[in-house]
N, C-alpha and C positions, 0 to 999 in steps of 0.2 A: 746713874746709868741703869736703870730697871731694865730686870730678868741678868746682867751680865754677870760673872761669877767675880766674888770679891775674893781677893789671895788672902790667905792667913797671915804673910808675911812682908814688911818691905823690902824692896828689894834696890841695892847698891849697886851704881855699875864698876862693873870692872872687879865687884868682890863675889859676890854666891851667886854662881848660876850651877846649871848640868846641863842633861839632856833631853830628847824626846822621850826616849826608853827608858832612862833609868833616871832618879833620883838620890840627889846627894849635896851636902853643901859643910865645907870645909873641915877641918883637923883629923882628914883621914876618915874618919866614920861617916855611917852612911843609917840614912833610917828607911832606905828602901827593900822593898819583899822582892825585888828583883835577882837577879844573877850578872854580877856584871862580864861583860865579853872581856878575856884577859888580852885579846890581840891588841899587839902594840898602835897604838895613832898614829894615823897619817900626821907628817909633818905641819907646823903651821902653816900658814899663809902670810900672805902681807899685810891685807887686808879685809876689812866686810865686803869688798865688791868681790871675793872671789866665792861667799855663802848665797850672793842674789844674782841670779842674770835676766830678771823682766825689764825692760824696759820700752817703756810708751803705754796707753792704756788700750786694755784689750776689750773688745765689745763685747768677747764669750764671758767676760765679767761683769758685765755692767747693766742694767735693765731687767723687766721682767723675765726673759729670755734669758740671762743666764746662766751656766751651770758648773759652778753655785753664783749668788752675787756677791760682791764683793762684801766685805763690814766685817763686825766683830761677830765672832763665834763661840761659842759653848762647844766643847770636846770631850770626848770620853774615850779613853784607850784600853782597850780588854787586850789578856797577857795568856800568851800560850800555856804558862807555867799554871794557870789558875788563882792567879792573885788576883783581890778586887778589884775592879775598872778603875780607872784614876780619871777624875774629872781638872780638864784645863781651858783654858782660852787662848784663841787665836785671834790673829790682828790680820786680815786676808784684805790684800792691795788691790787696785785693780789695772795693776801692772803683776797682779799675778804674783809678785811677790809677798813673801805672810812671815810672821816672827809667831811662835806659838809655844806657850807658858806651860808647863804642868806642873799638876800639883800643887807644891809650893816652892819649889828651887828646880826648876827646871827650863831650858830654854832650846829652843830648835829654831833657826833662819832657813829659808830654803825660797825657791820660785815651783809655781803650778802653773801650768800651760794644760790647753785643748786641742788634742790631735784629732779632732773629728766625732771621735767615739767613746774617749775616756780623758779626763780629768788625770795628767800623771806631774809628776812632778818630782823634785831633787830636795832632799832634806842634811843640814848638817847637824850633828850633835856637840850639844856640850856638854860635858859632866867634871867635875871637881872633886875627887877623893884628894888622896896625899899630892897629885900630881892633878893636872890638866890635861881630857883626853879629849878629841875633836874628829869624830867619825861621820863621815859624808853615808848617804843611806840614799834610797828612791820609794815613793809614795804611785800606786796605781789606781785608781777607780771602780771601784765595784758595782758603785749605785750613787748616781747624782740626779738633783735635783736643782731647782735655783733659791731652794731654802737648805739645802744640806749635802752631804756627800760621805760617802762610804769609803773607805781605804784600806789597801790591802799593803803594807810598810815592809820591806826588807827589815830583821833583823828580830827577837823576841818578840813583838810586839803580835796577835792575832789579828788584831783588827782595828781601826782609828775612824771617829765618825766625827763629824763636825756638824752645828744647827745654828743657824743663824739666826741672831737677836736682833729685829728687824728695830724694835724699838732705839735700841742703841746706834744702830747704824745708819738711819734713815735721818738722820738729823742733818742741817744743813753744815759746813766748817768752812771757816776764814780763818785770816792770821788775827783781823780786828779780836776774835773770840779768844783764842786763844793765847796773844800774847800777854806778859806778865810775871812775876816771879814765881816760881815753885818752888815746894822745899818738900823732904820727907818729914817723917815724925822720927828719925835715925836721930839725929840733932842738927847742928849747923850747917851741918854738911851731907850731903851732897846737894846741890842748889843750882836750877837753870833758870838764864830768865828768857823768856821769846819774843821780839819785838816784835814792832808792828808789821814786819815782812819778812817774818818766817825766819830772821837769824836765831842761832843759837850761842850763849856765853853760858858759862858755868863752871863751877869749882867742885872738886872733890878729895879733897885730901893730900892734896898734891896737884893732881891734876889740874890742868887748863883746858878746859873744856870749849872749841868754837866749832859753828859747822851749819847749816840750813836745814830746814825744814821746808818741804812741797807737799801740795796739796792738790793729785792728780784729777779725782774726782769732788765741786763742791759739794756735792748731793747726797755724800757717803761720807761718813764720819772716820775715817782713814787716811792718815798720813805716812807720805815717807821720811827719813830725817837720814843726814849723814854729819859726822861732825870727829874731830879731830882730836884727841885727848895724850897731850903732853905732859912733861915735868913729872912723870906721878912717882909716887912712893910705893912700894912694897904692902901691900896687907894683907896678913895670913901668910898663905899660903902662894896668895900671887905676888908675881914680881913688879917693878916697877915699867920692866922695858914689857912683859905682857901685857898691861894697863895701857900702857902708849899704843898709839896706832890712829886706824882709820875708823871710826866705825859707822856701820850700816846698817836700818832699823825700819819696822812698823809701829804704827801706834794709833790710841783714839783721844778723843778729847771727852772729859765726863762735865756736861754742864750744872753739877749736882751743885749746889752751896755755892761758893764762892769759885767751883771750877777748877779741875784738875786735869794731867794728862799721865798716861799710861806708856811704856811703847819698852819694845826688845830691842836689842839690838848686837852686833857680834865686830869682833874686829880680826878675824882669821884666827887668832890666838884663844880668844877667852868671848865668853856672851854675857850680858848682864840684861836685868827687867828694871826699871824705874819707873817709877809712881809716886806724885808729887800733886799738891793743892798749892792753891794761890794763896 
C-alpha cells in the first residue's frame, strides 16, 4: 500500500487500543507525553452503532468535488502542550464514517458530515490505562480540500489535519479480492477469514467472532465491517463481558504480497485495530 503509514505495532482486538488524544496501551503505564483528562467516562454503550451515525453514501464524499474524498489518510496531530505532532492514519468511509489510528495504540470511531461550509463531525475516544475510558469529543473544519482537511478537535489536541493517499485509495475493492484467511504475526491467534460475500468468522482467544463486511463505494479502497464477538476471555486488563458485544469498524484492503486487510473498529465498551495477511 505505497505512501500509507505502516504501525510499529500489531494490533489485537478487543486487547490494546486508546485514544485520539492520548496514548497508552495496558498494565496501567502509559508512554505518552500527554496529560491525561482525570474526568470520569461517560458510561459505556451497548454497542459500535452508538460511535457511527453515517449512513448511505454521501456525494460530498465521493468524486472529484469532494471535500475531502473518501479513502485512507495520513494524519498528523499537534498538541497544545507542545509535544511532537504524532503521525496516524485514518480509514474515512464514504458514508462519512472513519476509524482513525494514532501513533501506535490509539483508536477513535466517529462520523463526519457537510453542513454546506464546513466538514464537522463526532469523535469517540479510547484509551486503556489501569481502567477503560471512552470520551465522545467533536471535530470542526478549518480548511478542506478534496485531498485534505484541517481540524480544530474539542479537547488537548491544537489542531488534526488529514492528506489523502490517493494511491491507496483509488484502487478498485470487491469481496472476490479480498476474501481468504488472515492472521497476524501475534501467533495463532487472532484470525478472520472473509468469504466470497463479505461474511466474517473468526477466533480470538476465546472469542467468536461472526459479522459482515460492505463495500459502499467499489472505486474507493474503503470498507465498512460489523461483526459480533462472543464467548471471550478476559485479557489484561480487559474483561471478557467488555470483549463481547457489537462491533462496528473501517477499513482497507492492501493488495501488497499475498494481501492483507487493516480496519478499527469499537464495540461501545473497548476499540481495537487489526491487521492481518493472507
Amino acid at each position: 500500500m505505497s505512501g500509507t503509514l505502516e504501525l510499529k505495532k500489531v494490533f489485537i482486538p478487543g486487547v490494546c487500543a486508546a485514544a485520539l488524544l492520548l496514548s497508552a496501551c495496558g498494565g496501567g503505564s502509559s508512554s505518552s507525553t500527554t496529560v491525561r483528562d482525570e474526568t470520569p467516562p461517560p458510561e459505556d454503550t451497548s454497542s459500535g452503532r452508538d460511535d457511527f451515525s453515517g449512513q448511505g453514501v454521501k456525494d460530498y464524499f465521493v468524486g472529484p468535488d469532494a471535500t475531502p474524498e473518501a479513502g485512507v489518510f495520513l494524519g498528523e496531530v499537534t498538541y497544545t502542550n507542545e509535544t511532537p505532532a504524532v503521525e496516524g492514519m485514518m480509514f474515512l468511509s464514504p458514508t462519512g464514517n472513519f476509524s482513525f489510528i494514532l501513533g501506535a495504540d490509539s483508536i477513535t470511531s466517529g462520523t463526519l458530515t457537510f453542513d454546506g461550509t464546513n466538514v464537522v463531525g463526532t469523535a469517540v475516544e479510547y484509551e486503556l490505562f489501569d481502567k477503560w475510558f471512552r470520551s465522545p469529543g467533536a471535530l470542526t473544519s478549518t480548511a478542506v480540500s478534496n485531498e485534505s482537511a484541517t481540524f480544530d478537535p474539542s479537547g488537548i489536541v491544537d489542531e488534526f489535519t488529514i492528506t489523502r493517499d490517493s494511491v491507496a485509495s483509488d484502487q478498485t475493492l470487491t469481496f472476490d479480492q479480498i476474501q481468504g484467511l488472515y492472521k497476524t504475526t501475534a501467533g495463532a491467534e487472532p484470525q478472520i477469514t472473509v468469504d466470497v460475500d463479505g461474511g466474517i468468522n473468526g477466533v480470538d482467544r476465546g472469542c467468536i467472532l461472526k459479522g459482515q463486511i460492505t463495500i459502499p463505494v467499489p472505486a474507493i479502497n474503503v470498507y465498512e465491517l460489523n461483526y459480533e464477538a462472543s464467548g471471550c476471555n478476559a485479557v489484561g486488563e480487559v474483561t471478557g463481558s467488555q470483549r463481547d458485544g457489537e462491533y462496528l469498524g473501517v477499513g482497507t484492503f492492501n493488495p501488497a504480497d499475498a494481501g492483507g486487510i487493516e480496519f478499527g473498529a469499537s464495540n461501545g465498551k473497548i476499540a481495537s485495530f487489526f491487521t492481518g495477511t493472507r
